[in-house]
N, C-alpha and C positions, 0 to 999 in steps of 0.2 A: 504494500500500500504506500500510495508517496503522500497523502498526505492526511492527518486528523481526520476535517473535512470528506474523503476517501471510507476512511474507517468507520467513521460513526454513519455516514450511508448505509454500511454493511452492517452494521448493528442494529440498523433501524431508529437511530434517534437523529439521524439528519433533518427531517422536516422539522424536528421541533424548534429547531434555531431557525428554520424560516416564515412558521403559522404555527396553526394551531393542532390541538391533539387530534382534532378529526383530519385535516389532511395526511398528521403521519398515517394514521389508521388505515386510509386509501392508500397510501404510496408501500402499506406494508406488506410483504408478502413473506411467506412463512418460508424459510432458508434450508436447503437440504444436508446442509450441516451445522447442526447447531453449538455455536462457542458458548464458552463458559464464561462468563463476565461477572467482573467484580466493578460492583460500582462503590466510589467513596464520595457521601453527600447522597445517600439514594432516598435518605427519609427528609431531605432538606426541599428549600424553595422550588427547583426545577429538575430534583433529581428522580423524583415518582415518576413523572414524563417520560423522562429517558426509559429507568427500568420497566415500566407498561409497554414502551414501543420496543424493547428487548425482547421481551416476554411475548409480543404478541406476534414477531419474528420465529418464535419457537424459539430462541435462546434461555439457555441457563442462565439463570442470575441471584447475585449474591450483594447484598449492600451491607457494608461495613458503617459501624456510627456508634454512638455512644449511650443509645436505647432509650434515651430522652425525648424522645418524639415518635408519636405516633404516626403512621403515614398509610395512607390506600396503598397499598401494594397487592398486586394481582397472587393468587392461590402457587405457591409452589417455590418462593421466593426465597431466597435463605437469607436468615436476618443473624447476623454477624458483631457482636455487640466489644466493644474495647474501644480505645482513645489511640488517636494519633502521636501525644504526650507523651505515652511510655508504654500502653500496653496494647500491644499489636501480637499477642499471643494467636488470638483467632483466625489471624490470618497467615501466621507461621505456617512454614510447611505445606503450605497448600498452592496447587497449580494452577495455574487463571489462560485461558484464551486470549484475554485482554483485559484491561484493568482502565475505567474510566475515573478519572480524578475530577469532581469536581467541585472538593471541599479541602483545597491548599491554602492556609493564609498566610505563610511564609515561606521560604528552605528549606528549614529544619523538617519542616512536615513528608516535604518530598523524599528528602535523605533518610528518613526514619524509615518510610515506607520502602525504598529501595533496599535499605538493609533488610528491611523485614521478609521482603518479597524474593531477594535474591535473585539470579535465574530463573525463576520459575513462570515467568510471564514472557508471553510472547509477542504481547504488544502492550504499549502504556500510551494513555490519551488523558495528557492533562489538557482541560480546562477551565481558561482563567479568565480573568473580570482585567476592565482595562486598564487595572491598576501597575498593571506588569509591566505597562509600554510605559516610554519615557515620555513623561510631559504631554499625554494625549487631547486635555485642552487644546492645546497649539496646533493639532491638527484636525484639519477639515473632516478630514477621513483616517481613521484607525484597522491596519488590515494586519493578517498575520505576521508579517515581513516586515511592519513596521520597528523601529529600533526601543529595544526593550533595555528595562531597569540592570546591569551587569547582574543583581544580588538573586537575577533569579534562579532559581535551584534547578532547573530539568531541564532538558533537549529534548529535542521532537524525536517522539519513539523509544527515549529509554530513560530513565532514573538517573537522577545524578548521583 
């Protein structure tokens, strides 16, 4: 895959960064091989979205969080309970197809989860809020490629 954008198509939560959950719903169709996905932030503001259009791809899915919050999440979902802070036990050891981040609020978070995750992912898809790009006020338009904060923890496709 070359790029985020790329992979969350194939996940099924592309539409949701473009409309609404009924368009993903039409553009979804159920995938003959279904990935194992880990999502972080899957019980957050736009993270049920994602995992619903996962789930409704036929993917596995798994949302890590700190069990604080209640969330709709469709029948079948593994709910994954531990903190990015220190305890990432429940996701030790365990394989993921891909790992969607969308609840980083600094480095540290990143790097914790790449230690935690090790090799065992085969794709990593952080995203972020446009707090990452430098000075994105100043620009008209904010795109991936746009020049981002140095302090940020990840590269495209893998853990730092």
């Amino acid at each position: 895959m070359r790029s985020r954008r790329e992979f969350l198509r194939l996940a099924g939560c592309s539409p949701l960064l473009w409309g609404t959950m009924g368009a993903a719903q039409e553009e979804s169709t159920v995938v003959s091989k279904p990935l194992r996905i880990l999502v972080l932030g899957g019980t957050g503001a736009i993270g049920p979205f994602h995992v619903r259009a996962a789930v409704a791809r036929g993917h596995r899915v798994a949302v890590f969080s700190r069990g604080r919050r209640e969330a709709d999440l469709p029948p079948g979902v593994e709910r994954l309970v531990g903190d990015r802070n220190g305890d990432l036990q429940a996701i030790r050891n365990r394989d993921w197809d891909a790992v969607i981040d969308i609840a980083a609020y600094g480095p540290g978070w990143v790097r914790n989860l790449g230690a935690a995750l090790g090799e065992r992912v085969r794709h990593y898809t952080f995203i972020s809020t446009v707090s990452v790009y430098d000075k994105p006020e100043a620009n008209s338009i904010t795109r991936e490629d746009s020049t981002r904060h140095g302090r940020v923890g990840c590269a495209h496709g893998r853990t730092a």
